[in-house]
MARKE-680192 format. One line per field, with one value per atom (N, C-alpha, C): residue in one letter; x, y, z. Coordinates in steps of 0.02 Angstrom, whole numbers, padded with zeros to 5 digits. Atoms other than C-alpha are relative to their C-alpha. Example, Ala and Ser with C-alpha at 12.3 -4.5 7.8 and 13.67 -1.06 7.14 Angstrom:
! MARKE-680192
residu [A:A:A:S:S:S] $
u [00045:00615:00045:-00042:00684:-00039] $
v [-00059:-00225:00060:-00059:-00053:00055] $
w [00000:00390:00000:-00003:00357:00037] $
END
This chain:
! MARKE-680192
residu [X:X:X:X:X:X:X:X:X:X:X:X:X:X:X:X:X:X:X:X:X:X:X:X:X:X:X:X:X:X:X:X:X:X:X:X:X:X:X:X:X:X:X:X:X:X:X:X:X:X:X:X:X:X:X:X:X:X:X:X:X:X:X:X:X:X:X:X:X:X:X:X:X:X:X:X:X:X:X:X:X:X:X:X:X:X:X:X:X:X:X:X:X:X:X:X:X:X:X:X:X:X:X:X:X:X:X:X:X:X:X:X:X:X:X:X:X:X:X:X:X:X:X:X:X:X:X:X:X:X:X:X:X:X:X:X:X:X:X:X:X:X:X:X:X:X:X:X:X:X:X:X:X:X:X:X:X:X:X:X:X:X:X:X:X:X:X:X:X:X:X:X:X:X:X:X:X:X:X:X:X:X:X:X:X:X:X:X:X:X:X:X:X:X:X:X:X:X:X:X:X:X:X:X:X:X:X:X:X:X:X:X:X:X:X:X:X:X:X:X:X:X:X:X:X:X:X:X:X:X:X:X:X:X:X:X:X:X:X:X:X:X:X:X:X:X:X:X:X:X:X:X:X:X:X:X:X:X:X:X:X:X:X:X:X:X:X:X:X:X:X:X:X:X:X:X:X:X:X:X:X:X:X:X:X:X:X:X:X:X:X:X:X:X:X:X:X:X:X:X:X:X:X:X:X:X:X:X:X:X:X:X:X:X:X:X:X:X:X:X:X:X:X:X:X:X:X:X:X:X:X:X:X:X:X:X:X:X:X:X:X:X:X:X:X:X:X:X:X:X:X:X:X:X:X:X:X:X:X:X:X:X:X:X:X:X:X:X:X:X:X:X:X:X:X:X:X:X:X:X:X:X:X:X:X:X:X:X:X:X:X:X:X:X:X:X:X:X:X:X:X:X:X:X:X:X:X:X:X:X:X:X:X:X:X:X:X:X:X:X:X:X:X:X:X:X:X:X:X:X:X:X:X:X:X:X:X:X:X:X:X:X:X:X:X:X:X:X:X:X:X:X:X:X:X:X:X:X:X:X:X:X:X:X:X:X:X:X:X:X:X:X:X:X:X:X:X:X:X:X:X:X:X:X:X:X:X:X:X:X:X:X:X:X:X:X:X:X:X:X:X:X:X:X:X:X:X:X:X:X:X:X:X:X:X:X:X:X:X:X:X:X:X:X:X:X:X:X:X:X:X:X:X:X:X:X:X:X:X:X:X:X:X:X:X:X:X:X:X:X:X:X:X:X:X:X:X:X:X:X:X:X:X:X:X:X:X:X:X:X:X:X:X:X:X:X:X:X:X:X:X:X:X:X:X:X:X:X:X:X:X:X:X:X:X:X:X:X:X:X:X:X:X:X:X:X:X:X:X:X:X:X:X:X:X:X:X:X:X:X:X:X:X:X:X:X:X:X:X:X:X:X:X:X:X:X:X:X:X:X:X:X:X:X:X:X:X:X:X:X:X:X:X:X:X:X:X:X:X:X:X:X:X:X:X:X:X:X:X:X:X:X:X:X:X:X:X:X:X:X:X:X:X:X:X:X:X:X:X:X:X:X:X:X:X:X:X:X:X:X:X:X:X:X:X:X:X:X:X:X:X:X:X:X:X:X:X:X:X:X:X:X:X:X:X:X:X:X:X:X:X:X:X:X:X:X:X:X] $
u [00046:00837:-00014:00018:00799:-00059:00052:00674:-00052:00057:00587:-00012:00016:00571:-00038:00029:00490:-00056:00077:00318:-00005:00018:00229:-00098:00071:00046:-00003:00009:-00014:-00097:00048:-00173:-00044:00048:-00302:00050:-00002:-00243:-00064:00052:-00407:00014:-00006:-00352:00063:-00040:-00247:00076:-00069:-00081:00037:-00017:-00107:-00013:00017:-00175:00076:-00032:-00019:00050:-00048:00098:-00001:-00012:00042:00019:-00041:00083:00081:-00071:00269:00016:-00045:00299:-00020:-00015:00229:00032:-00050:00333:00065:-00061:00479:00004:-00040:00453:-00040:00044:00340:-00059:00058:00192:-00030:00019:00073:-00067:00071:-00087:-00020:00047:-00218:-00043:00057:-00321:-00021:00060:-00458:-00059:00070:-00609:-00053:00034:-00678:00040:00009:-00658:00014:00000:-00675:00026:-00062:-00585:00069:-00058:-00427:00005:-00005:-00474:00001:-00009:-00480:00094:-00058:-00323:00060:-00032:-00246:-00015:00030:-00320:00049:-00043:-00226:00070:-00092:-00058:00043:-00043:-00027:-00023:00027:-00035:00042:-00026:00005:-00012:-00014:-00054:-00080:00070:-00230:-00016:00062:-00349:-00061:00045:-00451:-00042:00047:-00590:00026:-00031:-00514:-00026:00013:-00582:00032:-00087:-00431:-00014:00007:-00509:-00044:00032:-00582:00062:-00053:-00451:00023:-00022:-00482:-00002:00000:-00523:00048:-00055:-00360:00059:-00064:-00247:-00023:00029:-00371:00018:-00026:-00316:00057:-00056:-00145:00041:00005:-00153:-00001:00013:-00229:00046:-00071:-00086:00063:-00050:00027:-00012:00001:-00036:-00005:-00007:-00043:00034:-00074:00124:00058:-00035:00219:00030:-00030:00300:-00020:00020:00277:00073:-00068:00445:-00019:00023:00355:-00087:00052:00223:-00033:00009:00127:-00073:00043:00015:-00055:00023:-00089:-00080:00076:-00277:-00001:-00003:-00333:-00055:00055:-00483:00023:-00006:-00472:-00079:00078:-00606:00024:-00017:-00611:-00040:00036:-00718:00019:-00045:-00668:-00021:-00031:-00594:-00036:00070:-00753:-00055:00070:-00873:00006:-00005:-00775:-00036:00023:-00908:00052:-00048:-00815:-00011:00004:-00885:00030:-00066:-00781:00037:-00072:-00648:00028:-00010:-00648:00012:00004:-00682:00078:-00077:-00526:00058:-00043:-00418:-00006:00024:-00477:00036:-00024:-00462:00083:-00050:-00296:00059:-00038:-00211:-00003:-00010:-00275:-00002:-00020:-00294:00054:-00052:-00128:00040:-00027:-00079:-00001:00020:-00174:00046:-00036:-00073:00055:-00056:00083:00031:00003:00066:00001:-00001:00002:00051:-00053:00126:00080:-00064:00278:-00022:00001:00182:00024:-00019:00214:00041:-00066:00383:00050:-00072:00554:00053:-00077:00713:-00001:-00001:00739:-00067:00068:00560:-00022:-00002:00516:-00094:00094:00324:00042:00015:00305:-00064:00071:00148:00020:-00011:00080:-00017:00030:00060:-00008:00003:00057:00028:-00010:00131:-00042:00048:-00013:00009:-00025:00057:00046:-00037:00194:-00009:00047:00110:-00029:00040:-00027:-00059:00068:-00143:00008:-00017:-00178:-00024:00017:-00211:-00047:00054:-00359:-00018:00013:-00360:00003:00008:-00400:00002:-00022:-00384:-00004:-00010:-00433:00049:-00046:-00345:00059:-00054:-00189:00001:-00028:-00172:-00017:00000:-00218:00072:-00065:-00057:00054:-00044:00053:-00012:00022:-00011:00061:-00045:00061:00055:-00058:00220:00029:-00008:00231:00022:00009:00180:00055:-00036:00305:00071:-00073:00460:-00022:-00001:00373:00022:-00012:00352:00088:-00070:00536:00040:-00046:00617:-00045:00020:00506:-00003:-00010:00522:00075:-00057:00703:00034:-00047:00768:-00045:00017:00663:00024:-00011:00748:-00035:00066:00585:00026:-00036:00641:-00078:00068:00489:00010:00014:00470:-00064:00052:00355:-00001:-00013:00333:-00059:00044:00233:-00021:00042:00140:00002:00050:00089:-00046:00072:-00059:00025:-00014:-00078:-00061:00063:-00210:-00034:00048:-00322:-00057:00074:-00499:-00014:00010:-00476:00001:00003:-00453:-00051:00054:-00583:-00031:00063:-00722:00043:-00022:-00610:00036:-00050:-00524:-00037:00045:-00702:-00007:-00018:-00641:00041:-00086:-00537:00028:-00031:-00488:00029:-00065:-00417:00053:-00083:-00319:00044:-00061:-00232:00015:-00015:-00224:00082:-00057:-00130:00054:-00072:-00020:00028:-00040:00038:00060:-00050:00117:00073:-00070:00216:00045:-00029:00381:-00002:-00012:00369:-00068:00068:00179:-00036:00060:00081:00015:00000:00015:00053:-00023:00079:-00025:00041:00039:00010:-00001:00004:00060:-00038:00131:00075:-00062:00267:00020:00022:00208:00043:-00007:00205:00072:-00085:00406:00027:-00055:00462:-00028:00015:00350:00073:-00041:00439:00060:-00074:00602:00026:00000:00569:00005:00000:00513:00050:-00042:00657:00083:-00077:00840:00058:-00024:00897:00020:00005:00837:00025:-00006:00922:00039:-00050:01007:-00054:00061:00847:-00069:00045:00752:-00035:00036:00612:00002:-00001:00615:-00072:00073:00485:00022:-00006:00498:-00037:00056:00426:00009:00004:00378:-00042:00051:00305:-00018:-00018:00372:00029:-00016:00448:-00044:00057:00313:00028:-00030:00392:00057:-00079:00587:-00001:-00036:00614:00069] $
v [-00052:00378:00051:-00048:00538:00013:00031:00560:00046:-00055:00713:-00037:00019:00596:-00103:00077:00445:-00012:00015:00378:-00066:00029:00298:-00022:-00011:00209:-00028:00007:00221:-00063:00059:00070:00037:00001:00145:00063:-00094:00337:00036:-00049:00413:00041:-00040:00434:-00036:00024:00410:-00020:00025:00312:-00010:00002:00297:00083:-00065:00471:00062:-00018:00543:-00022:00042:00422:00045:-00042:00516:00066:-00052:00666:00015:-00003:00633:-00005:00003:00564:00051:-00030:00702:00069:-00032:00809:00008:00014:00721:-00009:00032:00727:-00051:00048:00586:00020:-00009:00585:-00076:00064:00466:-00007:-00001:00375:-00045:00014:00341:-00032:00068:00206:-00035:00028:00170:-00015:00015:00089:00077:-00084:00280:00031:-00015:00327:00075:-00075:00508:00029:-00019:00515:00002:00004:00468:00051:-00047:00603:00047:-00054:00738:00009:00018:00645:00028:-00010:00656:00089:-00062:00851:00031:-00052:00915:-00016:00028:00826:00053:-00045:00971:-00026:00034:00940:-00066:00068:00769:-00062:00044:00656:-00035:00034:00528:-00046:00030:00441:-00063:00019:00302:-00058:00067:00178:-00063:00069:00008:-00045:00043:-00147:-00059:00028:-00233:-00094:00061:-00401:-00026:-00023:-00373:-00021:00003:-00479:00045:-00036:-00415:00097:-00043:-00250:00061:-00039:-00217:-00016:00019:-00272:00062:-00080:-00130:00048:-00075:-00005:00008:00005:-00060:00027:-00011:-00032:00056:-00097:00139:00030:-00044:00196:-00027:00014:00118:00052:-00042:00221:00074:-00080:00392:00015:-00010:00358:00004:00024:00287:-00047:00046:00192:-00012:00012:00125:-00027:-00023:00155:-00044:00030:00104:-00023:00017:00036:00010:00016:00071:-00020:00034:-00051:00008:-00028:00045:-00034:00019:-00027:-00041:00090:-00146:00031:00024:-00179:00002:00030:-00191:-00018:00035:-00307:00009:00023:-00289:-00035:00043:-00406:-00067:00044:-00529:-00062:00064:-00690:-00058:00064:-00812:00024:-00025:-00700:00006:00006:-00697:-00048:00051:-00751:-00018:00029:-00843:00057:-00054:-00721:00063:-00055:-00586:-00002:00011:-00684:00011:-00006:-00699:00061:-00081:-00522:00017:-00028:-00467:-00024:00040:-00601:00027:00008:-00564:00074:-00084:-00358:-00006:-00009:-00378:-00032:00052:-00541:00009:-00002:-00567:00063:-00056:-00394:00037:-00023:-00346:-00054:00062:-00517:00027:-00008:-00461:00085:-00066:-00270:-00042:-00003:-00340:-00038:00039:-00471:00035:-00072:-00333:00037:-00053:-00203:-00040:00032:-00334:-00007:00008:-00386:00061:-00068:-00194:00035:-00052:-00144:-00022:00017:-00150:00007:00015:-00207:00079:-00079:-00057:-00004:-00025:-00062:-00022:00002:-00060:-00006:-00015:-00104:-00016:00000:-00082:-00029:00017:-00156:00040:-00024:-00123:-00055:00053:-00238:00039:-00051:-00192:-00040:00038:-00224:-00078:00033:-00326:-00075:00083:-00474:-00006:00027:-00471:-00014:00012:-00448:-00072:00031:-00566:00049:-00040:-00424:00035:-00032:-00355:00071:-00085:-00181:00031:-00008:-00133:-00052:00061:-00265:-00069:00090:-00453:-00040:00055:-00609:-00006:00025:-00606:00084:-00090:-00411:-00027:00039:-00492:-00076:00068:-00665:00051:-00048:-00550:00025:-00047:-00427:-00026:00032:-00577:-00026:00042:-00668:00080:-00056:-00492:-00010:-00014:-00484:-00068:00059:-00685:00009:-00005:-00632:00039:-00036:-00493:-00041:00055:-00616:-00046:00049:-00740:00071:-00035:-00587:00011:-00031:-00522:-00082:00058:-00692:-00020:00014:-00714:00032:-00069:-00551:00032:-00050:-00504:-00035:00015:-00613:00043:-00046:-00478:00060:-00052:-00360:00062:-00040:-00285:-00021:00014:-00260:00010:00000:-00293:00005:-00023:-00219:00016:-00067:-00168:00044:-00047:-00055:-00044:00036:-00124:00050:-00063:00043:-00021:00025:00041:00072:-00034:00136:00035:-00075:00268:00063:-00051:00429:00016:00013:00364:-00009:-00002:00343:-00086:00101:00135:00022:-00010:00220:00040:-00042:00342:-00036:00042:00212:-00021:00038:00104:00046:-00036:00275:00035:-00048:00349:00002:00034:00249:00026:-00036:00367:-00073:00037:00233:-00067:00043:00113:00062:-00023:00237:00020:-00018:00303:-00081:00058:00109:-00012:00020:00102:00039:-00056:00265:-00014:00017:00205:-00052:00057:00046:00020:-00032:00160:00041:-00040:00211:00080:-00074:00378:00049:-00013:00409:00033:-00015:00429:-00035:00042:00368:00044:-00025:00398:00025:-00022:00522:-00033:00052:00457:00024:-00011:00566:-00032:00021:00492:-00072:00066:00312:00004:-00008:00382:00003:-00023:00446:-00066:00048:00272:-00050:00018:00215:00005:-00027:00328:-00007:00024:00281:-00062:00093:00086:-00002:00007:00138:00048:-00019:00247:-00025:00021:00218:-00029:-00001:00275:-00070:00055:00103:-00076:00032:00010:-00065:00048:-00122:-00062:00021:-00162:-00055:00035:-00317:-00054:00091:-00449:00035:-00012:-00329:00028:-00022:-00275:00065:-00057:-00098:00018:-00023:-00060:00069:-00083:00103:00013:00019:00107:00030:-00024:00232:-00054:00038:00085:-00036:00055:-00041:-00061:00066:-00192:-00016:00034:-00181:-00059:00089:-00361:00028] $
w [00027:-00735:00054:-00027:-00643:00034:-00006:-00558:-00005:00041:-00631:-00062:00035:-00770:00009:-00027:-00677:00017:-00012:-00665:00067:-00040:-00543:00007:00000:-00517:00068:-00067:-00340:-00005:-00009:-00291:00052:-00048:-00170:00035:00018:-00217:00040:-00041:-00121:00046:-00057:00041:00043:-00059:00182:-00043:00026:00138:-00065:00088:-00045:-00011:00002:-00050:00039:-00009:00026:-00028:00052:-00078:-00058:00057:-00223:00018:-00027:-00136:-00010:-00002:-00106:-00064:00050:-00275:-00048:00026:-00350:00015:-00009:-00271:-00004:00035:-00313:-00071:00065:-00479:-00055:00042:-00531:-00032:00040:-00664:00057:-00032:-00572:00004:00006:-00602:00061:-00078:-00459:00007:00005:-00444:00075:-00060:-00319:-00017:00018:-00295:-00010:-00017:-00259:-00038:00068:-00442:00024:-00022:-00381:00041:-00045:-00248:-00030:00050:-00347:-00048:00022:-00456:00013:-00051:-00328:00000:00003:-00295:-00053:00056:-00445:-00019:00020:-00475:00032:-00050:-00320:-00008:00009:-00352:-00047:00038:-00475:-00086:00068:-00684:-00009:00036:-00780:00039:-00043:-00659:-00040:00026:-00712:00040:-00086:-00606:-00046:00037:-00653:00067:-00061:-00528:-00034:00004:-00512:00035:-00065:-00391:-00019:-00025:-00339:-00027:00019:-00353:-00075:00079:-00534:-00006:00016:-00588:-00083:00073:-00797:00029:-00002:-00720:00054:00003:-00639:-00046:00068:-00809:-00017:00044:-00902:00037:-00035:-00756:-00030:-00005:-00786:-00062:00083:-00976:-00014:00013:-00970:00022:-00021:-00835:-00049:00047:-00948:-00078:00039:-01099:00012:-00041:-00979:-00002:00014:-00957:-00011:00054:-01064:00030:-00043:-00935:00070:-00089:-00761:00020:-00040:-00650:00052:-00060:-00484:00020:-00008:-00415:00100:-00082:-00226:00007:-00012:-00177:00083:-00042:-00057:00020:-00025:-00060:00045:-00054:00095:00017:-00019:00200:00065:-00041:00395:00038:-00036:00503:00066:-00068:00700:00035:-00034:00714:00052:-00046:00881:-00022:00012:00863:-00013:-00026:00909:-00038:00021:00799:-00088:00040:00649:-00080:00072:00489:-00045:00024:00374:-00082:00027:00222:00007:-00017:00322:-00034:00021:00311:-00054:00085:00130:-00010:00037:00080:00032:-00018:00195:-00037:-00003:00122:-00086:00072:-00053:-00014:00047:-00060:00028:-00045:00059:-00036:00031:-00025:-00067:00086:-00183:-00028:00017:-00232:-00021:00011:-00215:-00035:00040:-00286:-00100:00077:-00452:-00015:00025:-00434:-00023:00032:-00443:-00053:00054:-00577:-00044:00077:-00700:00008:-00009:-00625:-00066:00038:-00694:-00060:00095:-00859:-00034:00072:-00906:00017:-00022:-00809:-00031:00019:-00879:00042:-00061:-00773:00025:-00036:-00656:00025:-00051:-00595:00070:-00088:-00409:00018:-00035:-00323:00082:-00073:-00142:00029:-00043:-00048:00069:-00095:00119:00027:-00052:00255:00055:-00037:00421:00080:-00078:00618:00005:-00002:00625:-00028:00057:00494:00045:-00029:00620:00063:-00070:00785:-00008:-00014:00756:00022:-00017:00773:00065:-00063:00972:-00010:-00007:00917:-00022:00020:00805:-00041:00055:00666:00027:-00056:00726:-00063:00018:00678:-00104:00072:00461:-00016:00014:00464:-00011:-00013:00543:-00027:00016:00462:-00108:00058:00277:-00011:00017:00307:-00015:-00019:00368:-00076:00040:00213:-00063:00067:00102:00036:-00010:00189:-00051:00023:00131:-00074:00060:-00042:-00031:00046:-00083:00015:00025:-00042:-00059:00060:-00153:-00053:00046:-00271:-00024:00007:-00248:-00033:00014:-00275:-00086:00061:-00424:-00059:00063:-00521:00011:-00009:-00471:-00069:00066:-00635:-00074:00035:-00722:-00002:-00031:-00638:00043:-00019:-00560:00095:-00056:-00364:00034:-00038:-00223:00059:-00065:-00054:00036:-00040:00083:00057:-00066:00215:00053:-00054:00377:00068:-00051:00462:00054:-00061:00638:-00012:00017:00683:-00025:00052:00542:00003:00016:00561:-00058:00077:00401:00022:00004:00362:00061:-00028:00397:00085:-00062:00609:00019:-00010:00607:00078:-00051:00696:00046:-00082:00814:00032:-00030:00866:00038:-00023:00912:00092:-00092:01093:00016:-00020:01158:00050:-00026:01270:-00037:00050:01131:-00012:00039:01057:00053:-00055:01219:00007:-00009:01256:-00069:00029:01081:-00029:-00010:01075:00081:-00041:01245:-00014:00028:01162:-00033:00071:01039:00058:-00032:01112:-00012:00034:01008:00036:-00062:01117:-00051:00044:00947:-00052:00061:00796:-00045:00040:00629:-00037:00055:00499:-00062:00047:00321:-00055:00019:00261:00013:-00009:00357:-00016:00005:00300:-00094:00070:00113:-00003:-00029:00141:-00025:00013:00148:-00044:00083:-00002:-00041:00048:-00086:-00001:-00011:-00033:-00036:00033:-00087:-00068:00063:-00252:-00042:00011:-00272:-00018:00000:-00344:00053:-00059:-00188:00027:-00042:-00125:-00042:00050:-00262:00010:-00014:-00180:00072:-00029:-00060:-00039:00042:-00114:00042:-00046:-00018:00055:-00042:00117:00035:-00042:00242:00036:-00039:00310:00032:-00047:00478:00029:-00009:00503:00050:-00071:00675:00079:-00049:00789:00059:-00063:00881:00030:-00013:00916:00019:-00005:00862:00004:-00020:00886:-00029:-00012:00817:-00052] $
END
């Protein structure tokens, strides 16, 4: 299918990584609905992307109340093509201080959250359809850089999830990938960036000697949930300026 004739519903559409996701794909082309907890943001979202695009407030762990998102973008747009699983949570709270209530919430919007996107995403895709998640360095690190111990054992936990996913929806023909950021210039860095001395600490790490923008993050979304990438399945794409080499 073409891809001026391809839809897409982006997960935590507001800002930053999802918020530039919808960007790319609707510049390539895609109709695409936007779904964040920040109802309004997504609709900003969705406003500026150009016409045909719809926006609706979602909370990720609302298990009935992300099927009903899923339903409505499914009646927006007649179809769902792709899927980018953009919403998360990060905690930097250290290692020894970590409440266990944290824990949860991280594990909950991070894990299960995206657990409950891509369940619905497959109940309403047909063979040919593509979701992406995000994880992040961090699931592969073990953390070290802004996100600690429930951030990093959360991401590692999604990378886990979209092989289960991929091995479990590819006899649907529904293909599952993710990408795995390093630092990205989003809202989630704002506060731990207000140290200039972390962030030079963690643009020194990166061979490339900066973070990433959320555009260049979005890019290889869009790549995953693209044709293009049609032979790509269970994979993890790190997008990192060179961080982690493995």
């Amino acid at each position: 299918m073409a891809a001026g004739h391809r839809t897409a519903v982006v997960v935590g559409a507001a800002s930053g990584i999802g918020a530039a996701t919808v960007g790319v794909l609707a510049r390539e082309g895609y109709r695409v609905a936007c779904l964040d907890l920040d109802g309004e943001g997504a609709q900003r979202v969705a406003h500026s992307a150009g016409a045909g695009h719809v926006a609706r407030r979602v909370d990720v762990v609302d298990e009935a109340d992300v099927a009903a998102a899923f339903d409505e973008a499914l009646r927006a747009l007649g179809q769902i093509d792709g899927v980018a699983i953009c919403a998360g949570i990060v905690d930097t709270t250290p290692f020894m201080d970590i409440a266990a209530a944290t824990f949860r919430r991280v594990l909950e919007v991070n894990v299960l959250g995206t657990y409950f996107c891509i369940r619905e995403a497959a109940r309403r895709m047909k063979p040919g359809g593509r979701i992406c998640t995000v994880s992040s360095v961090a699931g592969k690190l073990g953390g070290g850089l802004t996100g600690t111990a429930a951030y990093a054992a959360s991401k590692g936990a999604v990378i886990a999830l979209t092989r289960n996913a991929a091995r479990s929806l590819a006899g649907r023909g529904i293909a599952v990938n993710s990408v795995a950021p390093g630092p990205t210039l989003t809202p989630m860095l704002e506060e731990p960036f207000k140290n200039l001395e972390h962030r030079r600490r963690i643009e020194g790490l990166i061979p490339l000697g900066r973070c990433a923008e959320p555009h260049e993050i979005a890019e290889a979304i869009a790549w995953l949930l693209s044709p293009r990438a049609s032979y790509v399945h269970g994979e993890t794409l790190v997008v990192d300026g060179g961080l982690v080499m493995d």
